[in-house]
C-alpha positions in Angstrom: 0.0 0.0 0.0 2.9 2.1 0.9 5.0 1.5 -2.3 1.8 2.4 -4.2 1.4 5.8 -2.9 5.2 6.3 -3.3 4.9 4.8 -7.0 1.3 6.9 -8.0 2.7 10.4 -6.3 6.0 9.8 -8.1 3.9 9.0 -11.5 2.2 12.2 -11.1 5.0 14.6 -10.6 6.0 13.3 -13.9 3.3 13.4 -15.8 2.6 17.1 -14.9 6.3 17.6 -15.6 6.2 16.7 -19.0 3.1 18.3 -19.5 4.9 21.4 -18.5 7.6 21.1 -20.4 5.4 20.2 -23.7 3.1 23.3 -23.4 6.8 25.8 -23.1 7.6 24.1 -26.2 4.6 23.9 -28.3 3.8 27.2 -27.4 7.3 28.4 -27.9 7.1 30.8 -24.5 10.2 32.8 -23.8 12.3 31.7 -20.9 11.4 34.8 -19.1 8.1 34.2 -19.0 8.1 30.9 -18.4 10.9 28.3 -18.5 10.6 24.5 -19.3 11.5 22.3 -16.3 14.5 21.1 -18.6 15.9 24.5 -18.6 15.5 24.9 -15.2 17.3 21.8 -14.5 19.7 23.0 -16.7 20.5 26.7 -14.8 20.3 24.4 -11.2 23.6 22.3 -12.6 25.4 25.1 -13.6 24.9 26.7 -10.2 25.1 23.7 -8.3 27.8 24.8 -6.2 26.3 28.5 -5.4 23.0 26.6 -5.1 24.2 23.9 -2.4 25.9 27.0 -0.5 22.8 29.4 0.2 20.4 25.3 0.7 23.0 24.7 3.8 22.5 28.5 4.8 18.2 27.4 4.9 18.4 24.3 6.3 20.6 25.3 9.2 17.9 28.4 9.8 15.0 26.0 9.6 16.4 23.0 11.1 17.7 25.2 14.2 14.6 26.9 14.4 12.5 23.6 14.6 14.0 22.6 17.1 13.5 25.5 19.6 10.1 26.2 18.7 9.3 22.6 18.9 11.2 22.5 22.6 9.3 25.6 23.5 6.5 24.6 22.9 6.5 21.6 24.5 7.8 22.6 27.3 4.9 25.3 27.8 2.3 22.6 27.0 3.6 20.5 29.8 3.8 23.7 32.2 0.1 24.3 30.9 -0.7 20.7 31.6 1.2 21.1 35.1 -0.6 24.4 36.5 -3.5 25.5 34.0 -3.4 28.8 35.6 0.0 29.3 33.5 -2.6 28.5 30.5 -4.7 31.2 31.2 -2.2 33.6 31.1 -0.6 32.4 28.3 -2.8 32.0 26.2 -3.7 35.4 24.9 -0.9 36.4 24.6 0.4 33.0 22.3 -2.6 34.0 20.5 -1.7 37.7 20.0 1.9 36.5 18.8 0.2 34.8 15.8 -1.8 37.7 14.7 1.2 39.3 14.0 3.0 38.6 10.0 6.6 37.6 9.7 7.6 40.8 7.5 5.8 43.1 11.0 8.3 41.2 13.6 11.2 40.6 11.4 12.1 44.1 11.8 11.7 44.3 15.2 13.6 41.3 15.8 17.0 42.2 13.9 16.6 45.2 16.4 17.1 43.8 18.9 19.2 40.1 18.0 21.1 41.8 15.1 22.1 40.8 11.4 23.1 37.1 11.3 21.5 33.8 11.9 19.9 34.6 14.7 16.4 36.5 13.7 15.9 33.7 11.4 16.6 31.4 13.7 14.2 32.8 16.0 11.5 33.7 13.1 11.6 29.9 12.6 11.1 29.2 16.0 7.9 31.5 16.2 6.1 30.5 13.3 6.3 26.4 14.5 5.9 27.2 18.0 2.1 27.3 18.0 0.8 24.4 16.3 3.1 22.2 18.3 1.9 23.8 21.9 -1.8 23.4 20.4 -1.3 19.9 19.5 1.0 18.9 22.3 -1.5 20.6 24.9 -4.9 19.0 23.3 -3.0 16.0 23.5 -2.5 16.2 27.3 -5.7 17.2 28.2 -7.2 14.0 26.0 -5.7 11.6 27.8 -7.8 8.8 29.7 -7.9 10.0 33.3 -8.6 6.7 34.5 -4.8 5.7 33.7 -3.5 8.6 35.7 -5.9 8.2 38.9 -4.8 4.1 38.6 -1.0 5.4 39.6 -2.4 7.9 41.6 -4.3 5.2 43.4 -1.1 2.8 43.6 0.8 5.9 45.6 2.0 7.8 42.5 2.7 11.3 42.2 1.9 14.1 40.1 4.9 13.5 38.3 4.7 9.6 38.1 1.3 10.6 36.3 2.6 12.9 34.0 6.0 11.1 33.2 4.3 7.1 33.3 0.4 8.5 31.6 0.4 11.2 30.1 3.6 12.3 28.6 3.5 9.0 26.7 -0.1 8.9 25.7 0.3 11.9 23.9 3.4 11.8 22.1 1.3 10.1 18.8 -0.5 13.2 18.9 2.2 15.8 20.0 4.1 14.3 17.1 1.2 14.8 14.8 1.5 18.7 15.0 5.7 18.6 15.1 5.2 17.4 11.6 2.9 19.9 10.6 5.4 22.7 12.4 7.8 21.1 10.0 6.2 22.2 7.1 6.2 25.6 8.3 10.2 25.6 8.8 11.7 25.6 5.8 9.3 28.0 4.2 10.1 30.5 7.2 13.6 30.4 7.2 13.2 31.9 3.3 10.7 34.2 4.1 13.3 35.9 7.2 16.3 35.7 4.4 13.9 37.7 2.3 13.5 40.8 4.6 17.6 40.0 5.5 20.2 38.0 4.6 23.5 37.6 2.6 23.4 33.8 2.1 20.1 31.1 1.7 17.6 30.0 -1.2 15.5 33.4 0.3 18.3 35.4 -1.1 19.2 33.8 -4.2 15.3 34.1 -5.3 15.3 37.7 -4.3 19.2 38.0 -6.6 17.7 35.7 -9.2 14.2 37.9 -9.7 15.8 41.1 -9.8 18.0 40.0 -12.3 14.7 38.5 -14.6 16.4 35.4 -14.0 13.4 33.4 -14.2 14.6 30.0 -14.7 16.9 30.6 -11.4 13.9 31.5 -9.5 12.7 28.1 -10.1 15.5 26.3 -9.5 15.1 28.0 -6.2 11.8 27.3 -5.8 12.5 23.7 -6.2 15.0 23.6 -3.9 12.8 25.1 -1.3 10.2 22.5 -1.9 12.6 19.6 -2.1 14.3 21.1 1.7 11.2 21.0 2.4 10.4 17.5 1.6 13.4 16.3 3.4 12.8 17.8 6.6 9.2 16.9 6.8 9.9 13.1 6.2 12.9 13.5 8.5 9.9 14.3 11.2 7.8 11.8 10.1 10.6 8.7 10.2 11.7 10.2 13.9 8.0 10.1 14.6 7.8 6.3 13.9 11.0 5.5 15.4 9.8 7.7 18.9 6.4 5.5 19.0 7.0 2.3 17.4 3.4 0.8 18.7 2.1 3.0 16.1 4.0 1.7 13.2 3.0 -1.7 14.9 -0.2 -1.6 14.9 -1.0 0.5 11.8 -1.8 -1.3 8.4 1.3 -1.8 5.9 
């Protein structure tokens, strides 16, 4: 079943590929207005090097900025789940922080952090941060209670509950929203090079469109979605690995 999903979305990508790449050439459209994917291809080799450089610069941004978001906001679910008071307070003002567009904090943030990695970093960190204290924190409070009052019965405390019960009983779900936080990252990390930057895929699109480089922009595009790819089923094969009943008891 697996292999067939692989083997149809695979089919399809190529299919739409070559449809893309017929219409340039039957149509005969300019490569600044459109460029067939074999041109593209063809600019991506030649910059291979330049291109490999600024995809490191991305990956380091969003991969870095995963992983704090994704600590912080775990760790704030399970203060949540702890003392819900905290939750009360919190909450608007989590809320308020997503009202707010990545171009409005961005310069606000290399303000105060500086040029450098570090707004990125931190962008990243913002933009993942929510769904996976959503997801992590409905996944706490949807946890059988009957589990947790059975150690509580047996002489546990609040920690044996939430370490033993809880904590565990969520992860499938907490996990859930990581991966959709991963989706986010890559796409952020380009966005912040946008607004500033000297090196990433954010900055060679921005280079590549002002020069009417169209077929670069693509080539940049691609990469985005491919990084993006990559870390998303990096996510999902950690997922599996963290809850192997899952994988266990789910159909091949």
């Amino acid at each position: 079943m697996r292999t067939r999903r692989v083997a149809v979305g695979a089919a399809t990508v190529v299919v739409l590929l070559a449809a893309w790449e017929a219409l340039v050439r039957a149509r005969h459209l300019p490569e600044f207005v459109l460029p067939a994917p074999s041109q593209v291809a063809s600019s991506a080799w030649r910059l291979a090097p330049l291109l490999a450089h600024h995809t490191a610069t991305t990956a380091v941004e969003a991969l870095a900025g995963l992983a704090v978001g994704t600590l912080a906001g775990w760790l704030l679910a399970v203060l949540v789940a702890v003392l819900p008071v905290l939750g009360d307070i919190a909450h608007p003002v989590v809320l308020l922080s997503q009202t707010l567009p990545t171009v409005v904090l961005a310069p606000l943030l290399i303000l105060w952090a500086g040029f450098g990695p570090g707004p990125k970093v931190l962008l990243v960190a913002l933009t993942v941060f929510f769904p996976v204290l959503v997801s992590t924190s409905a996944a706490l409070r949807a946890v059988d209670a009957e589990h947790a009052d059975m150690v509580a019965g047996l002489g546990g405390t609040w920690w044996h509950r939430l370490w033993l019960v809880r904590l565990p009983a969520s992860l499938p779900a907490a996990l859930g929203g990581l991966r959709i936080a991963a989706t986010y990252a890559v796409g952020a990390a380009v966005v912040s090079e946008y607004l500033d930057g000297d090196s990433g895929l954010g900055v060679f699109i921005q280079r590549s469109r002002k020069a009417y480089a169209v077929d670069q922009v693509f080539a940049g595009i691609a990469l985005v979605v491919l990084l993006s790819g990559v870390v998303v089923l990096a996510v999902v094969l950690a997922s599996r690995l963290a809850t192997p009943w899952q994988r266990a008891s789910s159909p091949s």
